[in-house]
C-alpha positions in Angstrom: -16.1 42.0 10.3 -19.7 41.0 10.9 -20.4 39.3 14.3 -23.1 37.4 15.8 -26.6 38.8 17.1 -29.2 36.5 18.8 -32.9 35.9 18.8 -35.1 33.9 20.7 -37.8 31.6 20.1 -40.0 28.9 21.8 -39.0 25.5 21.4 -42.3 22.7 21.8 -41.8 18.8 22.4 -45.6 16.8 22.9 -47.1 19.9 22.0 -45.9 21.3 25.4 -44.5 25.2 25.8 -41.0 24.6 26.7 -38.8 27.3 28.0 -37.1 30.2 26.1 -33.5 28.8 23.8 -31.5 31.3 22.7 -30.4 31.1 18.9 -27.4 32.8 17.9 -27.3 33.8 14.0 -23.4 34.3 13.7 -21.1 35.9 11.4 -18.0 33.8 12.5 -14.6 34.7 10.6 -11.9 31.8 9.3 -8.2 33.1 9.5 -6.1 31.1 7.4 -2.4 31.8 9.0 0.8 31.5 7.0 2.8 31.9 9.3 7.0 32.3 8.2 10.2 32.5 10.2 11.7 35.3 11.1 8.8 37.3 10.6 5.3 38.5 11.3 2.5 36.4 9.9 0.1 37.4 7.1 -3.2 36.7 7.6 -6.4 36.5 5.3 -9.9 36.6 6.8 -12.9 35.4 4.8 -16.4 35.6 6.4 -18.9 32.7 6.9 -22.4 34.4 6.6 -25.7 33.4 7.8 -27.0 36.8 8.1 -26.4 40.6 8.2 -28.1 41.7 11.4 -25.4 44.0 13.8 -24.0 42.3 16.7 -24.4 42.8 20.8 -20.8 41.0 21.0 -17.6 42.5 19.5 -14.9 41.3 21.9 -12.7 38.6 21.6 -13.6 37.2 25.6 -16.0 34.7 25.9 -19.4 37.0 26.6 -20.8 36.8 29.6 -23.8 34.8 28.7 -21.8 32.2 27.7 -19.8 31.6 30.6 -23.1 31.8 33.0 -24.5 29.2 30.4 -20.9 27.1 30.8 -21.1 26.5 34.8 -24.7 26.6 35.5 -26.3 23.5 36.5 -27.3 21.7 33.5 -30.9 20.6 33.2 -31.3 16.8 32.3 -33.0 15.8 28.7 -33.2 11.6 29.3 -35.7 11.6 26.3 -34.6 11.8 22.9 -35.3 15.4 21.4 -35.0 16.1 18.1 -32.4 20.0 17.3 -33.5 22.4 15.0 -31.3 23.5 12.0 -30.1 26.9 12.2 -28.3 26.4 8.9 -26.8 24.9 5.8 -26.9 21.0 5.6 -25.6 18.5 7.3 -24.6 15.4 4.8 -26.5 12.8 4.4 -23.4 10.1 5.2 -23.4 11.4 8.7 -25.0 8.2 10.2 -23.6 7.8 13.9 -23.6 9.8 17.0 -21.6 12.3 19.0 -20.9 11.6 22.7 -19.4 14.1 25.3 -18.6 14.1 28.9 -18.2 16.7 30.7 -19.6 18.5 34.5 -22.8 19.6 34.8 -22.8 21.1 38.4 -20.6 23.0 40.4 -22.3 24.2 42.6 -19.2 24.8 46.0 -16.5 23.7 43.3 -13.1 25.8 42.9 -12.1 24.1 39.6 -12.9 23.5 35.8 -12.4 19.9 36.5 -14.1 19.2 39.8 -17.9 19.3 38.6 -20.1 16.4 39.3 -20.2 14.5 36.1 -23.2 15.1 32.8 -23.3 12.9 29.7 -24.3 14.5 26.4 -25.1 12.6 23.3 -25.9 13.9 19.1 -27.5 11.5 17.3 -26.9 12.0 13.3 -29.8 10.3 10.9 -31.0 11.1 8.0 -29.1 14.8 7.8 -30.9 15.4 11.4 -29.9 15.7 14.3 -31.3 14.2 17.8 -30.0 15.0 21.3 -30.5 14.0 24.9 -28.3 15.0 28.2 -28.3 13.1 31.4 -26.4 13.2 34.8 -23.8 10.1 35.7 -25.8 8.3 38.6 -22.3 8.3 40.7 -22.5 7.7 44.6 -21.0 11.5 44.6 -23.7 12.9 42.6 -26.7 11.0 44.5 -24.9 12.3 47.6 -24.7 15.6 46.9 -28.3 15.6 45.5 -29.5 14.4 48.8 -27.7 16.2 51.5 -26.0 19.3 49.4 -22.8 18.2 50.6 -19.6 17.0 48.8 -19.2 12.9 49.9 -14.9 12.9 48.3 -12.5 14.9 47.2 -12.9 16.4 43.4 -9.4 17.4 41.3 -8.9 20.5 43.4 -12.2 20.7 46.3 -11.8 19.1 49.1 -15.3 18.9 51.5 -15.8 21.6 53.0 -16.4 22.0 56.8 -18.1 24.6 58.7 -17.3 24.5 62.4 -17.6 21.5 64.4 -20.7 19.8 63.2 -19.5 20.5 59.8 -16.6 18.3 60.3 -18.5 15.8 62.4 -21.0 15.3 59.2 -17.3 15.2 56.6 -16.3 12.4 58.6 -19.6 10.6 58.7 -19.9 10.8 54.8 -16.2 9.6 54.5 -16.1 6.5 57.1 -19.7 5.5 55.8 -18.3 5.9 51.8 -15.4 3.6 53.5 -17.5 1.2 55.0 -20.4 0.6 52.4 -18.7 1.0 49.4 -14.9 0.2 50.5 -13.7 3.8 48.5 -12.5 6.9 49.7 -11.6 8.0 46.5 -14.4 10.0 44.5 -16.4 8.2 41.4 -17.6 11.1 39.7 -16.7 9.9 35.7 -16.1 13.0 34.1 -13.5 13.6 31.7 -14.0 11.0 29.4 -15.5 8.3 26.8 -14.4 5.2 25.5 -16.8 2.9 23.3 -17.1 -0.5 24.3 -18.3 -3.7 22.2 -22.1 -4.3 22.5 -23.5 -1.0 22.8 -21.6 0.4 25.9 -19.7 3.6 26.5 -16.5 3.6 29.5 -16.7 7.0 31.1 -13.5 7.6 33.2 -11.6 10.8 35.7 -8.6 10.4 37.1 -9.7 8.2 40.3 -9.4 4.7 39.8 -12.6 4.4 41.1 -14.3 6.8 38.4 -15.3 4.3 36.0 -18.6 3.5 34.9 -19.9 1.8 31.8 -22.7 3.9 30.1 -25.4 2.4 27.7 -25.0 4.1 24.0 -28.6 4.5 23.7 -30.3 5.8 26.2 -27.1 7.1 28.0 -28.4 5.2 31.4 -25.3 4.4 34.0 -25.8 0.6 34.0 -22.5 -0.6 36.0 -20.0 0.7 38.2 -16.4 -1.0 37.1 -14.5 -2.5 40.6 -11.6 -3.9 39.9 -10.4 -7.2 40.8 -7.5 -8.1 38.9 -4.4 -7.1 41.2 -3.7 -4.6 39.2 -2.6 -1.7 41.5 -3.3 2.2 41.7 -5.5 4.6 43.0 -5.0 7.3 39.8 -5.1 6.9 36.7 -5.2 8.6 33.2 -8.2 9.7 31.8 -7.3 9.1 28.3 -7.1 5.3 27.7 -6.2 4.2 24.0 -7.4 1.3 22.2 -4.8 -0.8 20.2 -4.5 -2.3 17.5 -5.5 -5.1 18.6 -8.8 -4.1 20.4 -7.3 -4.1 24.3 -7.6 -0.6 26.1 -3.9 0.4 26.6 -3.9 2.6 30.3 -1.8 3.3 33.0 -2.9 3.5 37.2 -0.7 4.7 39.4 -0.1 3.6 43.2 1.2 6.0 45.6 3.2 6.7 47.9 5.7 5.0 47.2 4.6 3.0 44.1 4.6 4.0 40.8 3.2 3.5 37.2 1.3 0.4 36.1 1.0 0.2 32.8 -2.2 -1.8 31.4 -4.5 -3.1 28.9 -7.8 -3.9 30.0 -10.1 -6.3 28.1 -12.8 -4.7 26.1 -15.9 -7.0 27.3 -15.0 -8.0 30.6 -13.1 -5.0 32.0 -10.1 -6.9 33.6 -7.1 -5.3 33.3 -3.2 -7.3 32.5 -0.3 -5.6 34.0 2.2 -4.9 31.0 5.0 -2.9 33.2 5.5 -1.1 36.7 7.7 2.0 36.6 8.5 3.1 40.0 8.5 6.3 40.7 11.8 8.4 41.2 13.1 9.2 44.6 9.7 7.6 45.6 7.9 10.6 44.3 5.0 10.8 42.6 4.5 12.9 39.5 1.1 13.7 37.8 0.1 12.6 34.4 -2.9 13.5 32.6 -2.6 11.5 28.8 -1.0 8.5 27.6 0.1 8.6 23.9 0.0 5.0 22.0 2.1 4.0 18.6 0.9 0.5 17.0 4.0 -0.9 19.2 4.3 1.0 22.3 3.1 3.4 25.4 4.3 6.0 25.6 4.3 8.0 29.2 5.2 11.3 29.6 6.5 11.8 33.3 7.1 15.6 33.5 7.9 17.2 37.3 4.4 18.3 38.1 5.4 16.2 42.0 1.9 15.2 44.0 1.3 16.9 47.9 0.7 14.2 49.8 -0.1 17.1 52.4 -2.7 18.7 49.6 -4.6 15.2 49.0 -5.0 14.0 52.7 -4.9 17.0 54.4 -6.2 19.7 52.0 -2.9 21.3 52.5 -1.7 24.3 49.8 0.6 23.7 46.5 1.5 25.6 44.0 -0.8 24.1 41.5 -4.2 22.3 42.6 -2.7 19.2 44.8 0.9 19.7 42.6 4.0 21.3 43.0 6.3 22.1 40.0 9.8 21.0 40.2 11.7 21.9 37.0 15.2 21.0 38.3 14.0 17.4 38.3 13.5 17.4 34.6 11.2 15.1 32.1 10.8 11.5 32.1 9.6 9.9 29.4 8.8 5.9 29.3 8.6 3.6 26.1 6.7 0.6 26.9 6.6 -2.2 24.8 3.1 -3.0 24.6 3.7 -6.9 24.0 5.5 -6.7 28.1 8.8 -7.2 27.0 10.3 -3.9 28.7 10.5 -0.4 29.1 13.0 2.1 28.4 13.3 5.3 30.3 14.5 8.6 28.3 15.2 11.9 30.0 14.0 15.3 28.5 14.2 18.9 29.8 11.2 20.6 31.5 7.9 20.8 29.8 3.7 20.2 31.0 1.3 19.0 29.3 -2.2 17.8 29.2 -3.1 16.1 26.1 -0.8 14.3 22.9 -2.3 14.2 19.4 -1.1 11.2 17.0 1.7 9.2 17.9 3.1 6.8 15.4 6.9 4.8 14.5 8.6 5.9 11.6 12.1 5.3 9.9 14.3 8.3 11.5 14.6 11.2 9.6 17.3 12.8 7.7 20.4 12.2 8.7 19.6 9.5 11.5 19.0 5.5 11.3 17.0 2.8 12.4 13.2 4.0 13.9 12.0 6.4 16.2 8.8 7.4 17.6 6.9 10.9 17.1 4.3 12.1 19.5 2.7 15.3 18.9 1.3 17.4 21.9 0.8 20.5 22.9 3.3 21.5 25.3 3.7 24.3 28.0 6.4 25.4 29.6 4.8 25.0 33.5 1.9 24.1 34.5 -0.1 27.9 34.9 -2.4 26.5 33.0 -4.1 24.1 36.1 -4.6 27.7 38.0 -6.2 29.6 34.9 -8.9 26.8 35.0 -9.8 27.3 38.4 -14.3 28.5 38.7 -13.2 31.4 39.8 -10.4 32.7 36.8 -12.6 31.1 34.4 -15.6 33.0 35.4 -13.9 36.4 36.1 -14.7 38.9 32.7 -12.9 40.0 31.1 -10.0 37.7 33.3 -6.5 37.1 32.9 -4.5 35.9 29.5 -4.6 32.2 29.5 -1.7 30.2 29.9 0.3 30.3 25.8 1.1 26.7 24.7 2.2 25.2 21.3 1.9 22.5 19.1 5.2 20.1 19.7 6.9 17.1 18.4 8.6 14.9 20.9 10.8 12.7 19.0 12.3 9.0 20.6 14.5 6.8 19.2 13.8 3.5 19.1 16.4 1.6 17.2 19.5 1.6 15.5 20.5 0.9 11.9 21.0 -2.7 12.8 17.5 -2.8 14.5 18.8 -3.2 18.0 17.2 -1.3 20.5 18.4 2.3 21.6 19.0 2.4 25.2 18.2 5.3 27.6 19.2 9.1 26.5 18.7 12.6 26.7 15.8 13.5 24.6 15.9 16.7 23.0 12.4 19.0 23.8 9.9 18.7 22.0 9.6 20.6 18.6 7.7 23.0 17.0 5.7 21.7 14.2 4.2 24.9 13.0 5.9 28.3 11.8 4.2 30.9 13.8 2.7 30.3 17.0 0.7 33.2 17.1 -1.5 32.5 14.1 -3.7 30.3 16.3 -3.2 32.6 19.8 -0.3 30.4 21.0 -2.7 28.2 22.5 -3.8 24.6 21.4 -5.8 22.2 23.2 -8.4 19.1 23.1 -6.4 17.6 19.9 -8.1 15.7 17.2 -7.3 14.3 14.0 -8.5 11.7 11.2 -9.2 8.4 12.6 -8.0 6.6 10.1 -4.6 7.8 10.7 -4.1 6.2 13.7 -0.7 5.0 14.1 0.7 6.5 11.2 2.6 9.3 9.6 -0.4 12.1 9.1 -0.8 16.0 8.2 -3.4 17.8 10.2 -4.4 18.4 13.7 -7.4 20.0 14.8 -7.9 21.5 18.3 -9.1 25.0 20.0 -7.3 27.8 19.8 -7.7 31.3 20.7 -8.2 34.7 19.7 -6.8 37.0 22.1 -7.2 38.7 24.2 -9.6 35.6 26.2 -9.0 34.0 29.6 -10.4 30.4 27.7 -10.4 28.4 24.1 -12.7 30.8 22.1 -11.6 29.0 18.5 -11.0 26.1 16.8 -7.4 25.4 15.0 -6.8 23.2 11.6 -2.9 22.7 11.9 -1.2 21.7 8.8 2.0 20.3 10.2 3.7 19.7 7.0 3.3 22.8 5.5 3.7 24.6 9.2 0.6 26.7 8.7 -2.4 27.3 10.6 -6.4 28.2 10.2 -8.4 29.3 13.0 -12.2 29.9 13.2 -13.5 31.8 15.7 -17.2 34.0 16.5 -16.8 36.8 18.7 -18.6 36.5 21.8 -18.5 32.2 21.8 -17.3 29.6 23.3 -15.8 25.9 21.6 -15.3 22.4 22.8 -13.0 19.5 21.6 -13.6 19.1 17.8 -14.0 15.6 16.2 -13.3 14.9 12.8 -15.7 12.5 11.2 -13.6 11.1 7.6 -16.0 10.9 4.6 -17.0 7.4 3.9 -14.6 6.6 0.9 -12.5 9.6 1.1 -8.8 9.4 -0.3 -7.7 12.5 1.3 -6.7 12.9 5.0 -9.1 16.3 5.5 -12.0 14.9 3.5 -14.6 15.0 6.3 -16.3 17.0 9.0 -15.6 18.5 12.2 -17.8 18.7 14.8 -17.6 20.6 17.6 -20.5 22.3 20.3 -20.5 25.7 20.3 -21.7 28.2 23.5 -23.4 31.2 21.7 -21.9 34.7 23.0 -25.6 36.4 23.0 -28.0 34.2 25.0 -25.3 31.5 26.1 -27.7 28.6 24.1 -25.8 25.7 22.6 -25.5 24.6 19.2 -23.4 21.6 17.0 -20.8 23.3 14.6 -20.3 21.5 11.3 -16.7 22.7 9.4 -15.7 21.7 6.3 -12.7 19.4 6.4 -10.7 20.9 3.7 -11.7 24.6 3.8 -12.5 25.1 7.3 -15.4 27.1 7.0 -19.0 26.1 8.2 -21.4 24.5 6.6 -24.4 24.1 8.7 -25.2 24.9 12.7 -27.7 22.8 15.1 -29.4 24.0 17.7 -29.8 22.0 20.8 -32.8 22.0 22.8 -31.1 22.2 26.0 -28.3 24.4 27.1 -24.7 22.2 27.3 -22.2 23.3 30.3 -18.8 22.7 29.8 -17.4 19.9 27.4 -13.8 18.2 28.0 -14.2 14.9 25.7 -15.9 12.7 23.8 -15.6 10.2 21.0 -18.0 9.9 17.5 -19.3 6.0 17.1 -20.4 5.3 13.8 -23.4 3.3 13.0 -27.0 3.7 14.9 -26.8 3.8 18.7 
């Protein structure tokens, strides 16, 4: 197998010497798994060539320039810049752009998630490519810029104080956050984006409080989002979905004591209508990362990951980040009709997860009647997987294994043959949709599919992968989930984000398209767009940013001119 080598040259904008990018040349491999079972998988491997120089990198981890390249501070490009092609072509009908969110520094953080908060966006014209990175102007950024000192509480770092005046200055920055701006939860925005009608982006986290609209073209934070429509909750889900019918379908949660508050939130002006509270069990509050949507329904997935009240206010240890994992207490999971007319709560066994792929209603299968819903996700079987993205195991090379998880179908009824509604019930756990697990490194994460299939019955689902050994996502996965198979592509030495799949304009086939995905280089740690074919999974051209990209979690493709 060839593997990548790099090479370095000096990038100019206004005829001004900029500093040294690193260009990785790779030879990246595709492995096309066909998996079968009851036995080992056979695997082909087919090479992707640029060129034929001898690589520095010949281990599966992520190199060590990568990683430094992943959690150092990233450097701000607010002007457009155009990125130079490495490689093949991009095609021409790629007119749109490719946003990302993500942290940018984490500088005193302890986890993946906890990084103040840097926007990224690609813009496609004209089979070019054009790209631009800025920070989130959030109070905890400008805060931290000014005094070096955390102002709230991140996912898993708390403020840090050092002796008395230390704490004396934590206390100041908390009441004064209290006072001025009436929060005490952080607004750092930086998990994810949403587009928005007229030229607006919604970039969310988990606090309430973390939601700021974005402008599309220039990536500017133009408007912090207060709420003030009763709707309660202090978290909420970073993954909001739109519905059919253009409203933003989310859930907040209040605590303690509270529960689930099941939304959707107006597109232009950002008020939110309570569709159903689900109060939490024994007045306990679990976490919950995703919410998966069907043309019809919500569907919340309440596994026993239980909050620390003592962790959150007091900085006190759990098992996992401000969690603690209670199996015995089993799985809820909550269909909500989306048009408020109830909600029905299933029991399943034990599982975590982060993040569902499609979800969609369909006549039960063989054997059964009426309708049920499918959601697909990928599914672990505790939640290791919040402590193997702490800085720290991240960072460590070679590290530990990551966490193993697996692409899973959760199915739900939903009616009977007569089209009345099916009434609470043990739910089986979620199924395995592919035949061997190990073709893509038992690990799947960041799910994407076609667009278009929204809703509906679909075939493929793209995410990253890995090639172990690794201690992070070092591939990307195509997942054929009718035929149970698997392809995986993956450079030795590199690093992938989320993909996106971009459909073909006028294509009749579900994997006609593109996927998109950055890339950290294993030799020189620069950063570069990946362009996969839809249907064969192997590259056809690479972009190479003019500024080095820290680590992605999500991010949405907008058609059309931004």
């Amino acid at each position: 197998m060839q593997h990548p080598h790099a090479s370095s040259r000096t990038l100019s904008r206004h005829g001004r010497a900029e500093r040294q990018i690193s260009i990785c040349r790779p030879h990246a491999t595709a492995f096309s798994g066909k998996g079968h079972a009851g036995g080992a998988s056979s695997v082909s491997v087919s090479a992707a060539t640029v060129d034929r120089a001898p690589s520095a990198v010949a281990s599966s981890y992520v190199s060590q320039d990568a990683r430094k390249a992943l959690f150092n501070p990233a450097i701000e490009q607010a002007e457009e810049a155009p990125c130079a092609l490495v490689s093949g072509s991009l095609p021409g009908w790629l007119q749109g752009s490719l946003f990302f969110n993500g942290c940018g520094e984490y500088t005193g953080m302890e986890h993946l998630f906890d990084g103040y908060s840097v926007l990224v966006k690609l813009r496609f014209s004209g089979g070019r490519v054009f790209g631009r990175q800025r920070y989130l102007d959030s109070d905890a950024y400008r805060h931290f810029k000014s005094t070096g000192r955390m102002r709230y509480r991140e996912f898993a770092t708390a403020p840090k104080a050092q002796g008395l005046g230390g704490a004396l200055l934590g206390l100041y920055d908390t009441l004064s956050a209290a006072v001025q701006l009436g929060r005490i939860f952080t607004d750092n925005a930086s998990v994810s984006f949403t587009p928005l009608p007229g030229g607006r982006m919604l970039a969310l986290s988990e606090a309430v409080t973390s939601a700021y609209v974005i402008d599309s073209a220039s990536l500017e934070t133009r408007q912090h989002v207060a709420y003030k429509d009763g709707v309660k909750g202090d978290l909420q889900s970073a993954h909001p979905k739109i519905a059919p019918d253009g409203s933003i379908i989310n859930f907040s949660h209040s605590f303690p004591f509270g529960g689930l508050h099941v939304s959707a939130m107006d597109p232009v002006s950002l008020q939110r209508r309570e569709i159903a509270f689900i109060k939490d069990r024994d007045n306990v509050a679990c976490w919950s990362h995703d919410i998966a949507l069907t043309a019809r329904h919500a569907v919340v997935v309440e596994h026993p990951t239980v909050m620390s009240m003592e962790a959150l206010a007091l900085g006190r240890p759990a098992q996992y980040a401000f969690m603690n994992w209670q199996p015995e207490a089993g799985t809820r999971v909550h269909v909500v009709a989306l048009d408020g007319s109830g909600v029905v709560t299933h029991t399943a066994p034990p599982f975590f997860t982060f993040h569902f792929s499609n979800a969609f209603e369909q006549p039960a299968a063989a054997g059964g009647s009426g309708f049920e819903i499918c959601v697909d996700l990928s599914v672990y079987d505790d939640p290791q997987i919040l402590n193997d993205l702490r800085v720290d195991a991240l960072t460590a090379f070679p590290g530990s294994e990551i966490a193993p998880s697996r692409l899973a179908r959760l199915t739900i009824p939903l009616t009977d043959a007569a089209g009345g509604a099916v009434g609470p019930c043990a739910l089986a756990a979620p199924v395995p949709l592919l035949k061997d697990d190990s073709a893509y490194g038992n690990y799947i994460e960041f799910c994407a599919f076609n667009p278009q299939y929204r809703f509906k019955p679909y075939r493929y689902t793209y995410g990253t992968a890995a090639v172990r050994p690794t201690n992070m996502a070092n591939a990307l996965a195509q997942h054929d989930t009718q035929a149970g198979t698997s392809r995986v592509w993956h450079e030795p030495g590199s690093m992938l984000s989320e993909p996106s799949f971009v459909p073909r304009p006028g294509a009749t086939e579900e994997n006609d398209g593109v996927i998109l995905s950055l890339l950290t280089c294993g030799n020189g740690g620069g950063s570069q767009l990946l362009v996969l074919d839809g249907r064969t999974f192997t590259e056809t051209a690479r972009v190479q940013l003019p500024f080095t990209v820290p680590f992605r979690f999500h991010g949405a493709y907008v058609e059309g001119q931004q």
